[in-house]
Structures are given as C-alpha cells and as structure tokens.
C-alpha positions in Angstrom: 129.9 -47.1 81.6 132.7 -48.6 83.0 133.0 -52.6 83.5 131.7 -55.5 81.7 128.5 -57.3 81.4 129.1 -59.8 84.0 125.8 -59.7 86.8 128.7 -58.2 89.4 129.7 -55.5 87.4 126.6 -54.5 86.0 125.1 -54.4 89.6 128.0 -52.4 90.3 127.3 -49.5 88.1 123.6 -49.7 88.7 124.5 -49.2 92.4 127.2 -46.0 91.9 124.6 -44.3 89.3 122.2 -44.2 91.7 124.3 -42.4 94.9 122.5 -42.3 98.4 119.7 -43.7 97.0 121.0 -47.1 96.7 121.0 -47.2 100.6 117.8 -47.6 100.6 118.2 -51.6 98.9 120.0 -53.4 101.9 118.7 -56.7 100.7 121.8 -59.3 101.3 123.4 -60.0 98.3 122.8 -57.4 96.2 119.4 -59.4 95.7 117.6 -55.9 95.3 119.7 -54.6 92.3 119.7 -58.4 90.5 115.9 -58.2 90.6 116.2 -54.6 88.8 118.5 -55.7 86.5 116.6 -59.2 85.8 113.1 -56.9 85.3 115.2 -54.1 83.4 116.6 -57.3 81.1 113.2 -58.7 80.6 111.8 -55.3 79.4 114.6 -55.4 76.8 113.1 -57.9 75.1 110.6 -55.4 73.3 113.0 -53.0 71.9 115.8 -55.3 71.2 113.6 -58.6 70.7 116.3 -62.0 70.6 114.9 -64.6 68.0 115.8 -68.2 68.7 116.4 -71.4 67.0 114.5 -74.2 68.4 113.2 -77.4 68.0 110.8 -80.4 69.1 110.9 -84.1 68.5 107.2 -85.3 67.3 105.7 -88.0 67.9 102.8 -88.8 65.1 99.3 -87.9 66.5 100.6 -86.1 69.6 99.4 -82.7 70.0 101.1 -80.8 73.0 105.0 -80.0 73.4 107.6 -78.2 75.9 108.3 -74.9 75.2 112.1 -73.9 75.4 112.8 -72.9 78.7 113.2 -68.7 77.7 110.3 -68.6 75.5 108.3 -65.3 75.3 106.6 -65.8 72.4 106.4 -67.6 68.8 107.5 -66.4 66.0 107.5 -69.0 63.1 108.3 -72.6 62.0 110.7 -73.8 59.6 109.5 -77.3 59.3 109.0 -77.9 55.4 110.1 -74.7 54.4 111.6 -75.8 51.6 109.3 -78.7 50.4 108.2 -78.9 46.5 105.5 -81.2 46.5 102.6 -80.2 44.7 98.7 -81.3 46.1 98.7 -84.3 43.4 102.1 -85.5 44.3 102.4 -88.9 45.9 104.4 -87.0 48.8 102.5 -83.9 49.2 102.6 -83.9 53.1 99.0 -81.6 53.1 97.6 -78.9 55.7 100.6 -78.7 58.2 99.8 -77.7 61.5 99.3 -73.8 63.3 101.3 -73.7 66.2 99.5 -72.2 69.3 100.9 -71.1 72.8 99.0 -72.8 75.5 99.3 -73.3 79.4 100.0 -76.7 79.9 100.3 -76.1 84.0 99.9 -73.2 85.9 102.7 -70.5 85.2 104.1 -72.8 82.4 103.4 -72.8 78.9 104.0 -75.3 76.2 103.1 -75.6 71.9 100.0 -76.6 70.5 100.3 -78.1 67.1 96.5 -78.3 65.5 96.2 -80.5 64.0 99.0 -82.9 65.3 100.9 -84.0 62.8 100.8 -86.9 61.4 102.3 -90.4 60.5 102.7 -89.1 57.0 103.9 -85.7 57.5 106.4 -86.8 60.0 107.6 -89.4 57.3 108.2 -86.5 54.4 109.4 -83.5 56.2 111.3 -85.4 59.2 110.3 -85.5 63.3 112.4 -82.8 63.9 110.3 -79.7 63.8 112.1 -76.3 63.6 110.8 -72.8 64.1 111.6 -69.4 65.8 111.0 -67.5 68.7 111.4 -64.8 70.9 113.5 -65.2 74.2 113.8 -63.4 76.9 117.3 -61.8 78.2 119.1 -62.9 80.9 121.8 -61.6 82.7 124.6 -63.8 83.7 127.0 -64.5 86.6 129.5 -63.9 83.3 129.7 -61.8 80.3 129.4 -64.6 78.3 126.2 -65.9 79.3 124.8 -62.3 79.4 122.0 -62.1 76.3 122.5 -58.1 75.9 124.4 -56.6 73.6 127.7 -54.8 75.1 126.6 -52.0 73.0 123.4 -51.6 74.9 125.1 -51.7 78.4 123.8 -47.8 79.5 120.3 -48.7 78.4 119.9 -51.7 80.6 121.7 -49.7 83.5 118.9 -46.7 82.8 115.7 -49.1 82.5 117.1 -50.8 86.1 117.4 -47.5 87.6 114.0 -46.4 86.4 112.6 -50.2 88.4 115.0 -49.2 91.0 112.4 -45.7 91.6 109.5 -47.5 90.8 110.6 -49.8 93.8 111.3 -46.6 96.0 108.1 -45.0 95.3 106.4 -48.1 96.1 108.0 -48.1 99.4 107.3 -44.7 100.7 103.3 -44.4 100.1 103.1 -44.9 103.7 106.0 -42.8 104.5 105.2 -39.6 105.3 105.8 -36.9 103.0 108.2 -34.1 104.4 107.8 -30.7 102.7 110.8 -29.0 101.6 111.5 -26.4 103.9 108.4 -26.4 106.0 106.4 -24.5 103.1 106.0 -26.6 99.9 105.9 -30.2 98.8 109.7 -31.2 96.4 109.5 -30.9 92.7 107.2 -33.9 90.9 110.4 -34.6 89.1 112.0 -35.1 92.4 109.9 -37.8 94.2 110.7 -41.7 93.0 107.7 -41.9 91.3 108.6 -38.8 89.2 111.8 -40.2 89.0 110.6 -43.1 87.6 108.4 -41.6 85.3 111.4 -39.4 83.6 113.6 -42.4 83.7 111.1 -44.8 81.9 110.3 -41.6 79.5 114.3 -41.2 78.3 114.9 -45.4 78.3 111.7 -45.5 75.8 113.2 -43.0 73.9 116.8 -44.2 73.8 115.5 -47.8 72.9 113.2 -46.8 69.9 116.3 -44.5 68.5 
C-alpha cells in the first residue's frame, strides 16, 4: 500500500480499502478509523512482540515501582548480569529479587520486587536496575514515532479492517436483516461478522508466516 506510516496516511488507506463500507464510520475526525488502527496496533504486539530497555531507580527496602508507561508485560532483568561473586565472597550481593506485575491503582500497573532490595545489593550492583519488556505499539501523528515496522504496513491495515467489521457487525444486531432478493438470507462470508471472521482468519495467518 501506498503512503507512509504516519496516523493520516495509514487511516487513509484503511478508509479506501474498505469502499462504501467506510460510510458507515462518520465519527468526526476520523476518530473511528484511529481507534481500528490503535486496537489493530495493539494486537500486533503478539506476532511482532517489541522488547524494551528500561529502568528504575531503587531505593533500599522499597518494594513497589512505576511501570514504563507502554508496558505489556515483563520479560527479564539485567541488574547483575554480569556479577562474579561467589556465596563466600565478601561482595556476594545474595538472593536478588523476582520481579512481579502488580496493580498499584485501578487500571495501572506497576513492579514488584520480592524481596526489595536491599542496602547491600544496591551498594554492589548499583541503584539503577535494568531489565526488558514488552511494549505495546503505537501509532503516531508521524512515521517516526510509529512503533511498526514499514515492512508490516498491509498487515496492520488488514487486522484494522478485520476491527473495522467486528465494529459493523456489532452495530447491526438490531438492524434488521434484509434477504437478498426477497428469498434467501447473503452469503456468511458476506455479513461483517463473516467478514470479520475471514479477515482475522488471513491477518493470523499472514502474521505467524
């Protein structure tokens, strides 16, 4: 597809691939295609996972820290990695803490570190604790601050067009249905949700390939 990964075009190419049926999303300012491409980009995360860098000042004792603001999961640290002190040595730092995902306020979640480390540990390894995790995609007002890969442009544009006729088929289960030509219902693979079924079948696909 045509365009580059800017939010503007990419809701511009969501909107052309999906014909008449994008006159059904009259939100004002294209808010209904952002959403599909904001879900479509979230659900990238599985097949095309983006591993982070990131870190947290301790504080000796304290247990509970921020997560980074795009956190989806945790992966795993890389605080002490590289140490060489044996159990008798003088700076052998000893059991270093699990880190645990917790909810530390509704809807926001935050890193557990059980135990908390401590005076010691801080001392020999450093307070800046660094680990990986997964983020979640995001797509930007420009290319630049758009997490997807250029090279997986058509499969974001298929999973938003597959949310696009989940949407639709949402919308019409208190629309009546009319039957094609008076005698028989449309093809299954013609109705949203059918749609949407295909659509999610062949983005599944694509992604695992």
């Amino acid at each position: 597809m045509a365009g580059t990964m800017s939010q503007a075009d990419l809701v511009a190419d969501l909107k052309a691939s999906l014909h008449d049926s994008a006159d059904v999303f009259g939100a004002s300012g294209d808010a209904d295609f952002k959403r599909h491409l904001d879900v479509a980009a979230l659900d990238m995360s599985g097949p095309r996972p983006r591993t982070m860098l990131g870190t947290l000042t301790l504080t000796p004792d304290e247990l509970q820290y921020a997560a980074p603001a795009d956190f989806i999961s945790y992966k795993c640290d890389a605080w002490g990695a590289n140490r060489r002190a044996k159990p008798w040595d003088d700076d052998w730092p000893g059991t270093l803490p699990r880190v645990r995902v917790v909810e530390t306020a509704p809807g926001v979640r935050g890193l557990a570190l059980d135990p908390a480390p401590t005076a010691k540990q801080i001392g020999i390894l450093g307070a800046t604790y660094r680990f990986y995790y997964y983020a979640r995609h995001v797509i930007g007002a420009s290319a630049s601050d758009t997490t997807i890969n250029v090279a997986d442009r058509g499969l974001l544009i298929l999973r938003a067009q597959a949310e696009a006729m989940r949407e639709m088929a949402v919308r019409n289960i208190k629309k009546p249905v009319q039957l094609r030509d008076g005698l028989a219902s449309a093809p299954k693979n013609g109705t949203p949700a059918g749609l949407y079924a295909a659509l999610l079948h062949e983005w599944r696909q694509h992604a695992a390939a």
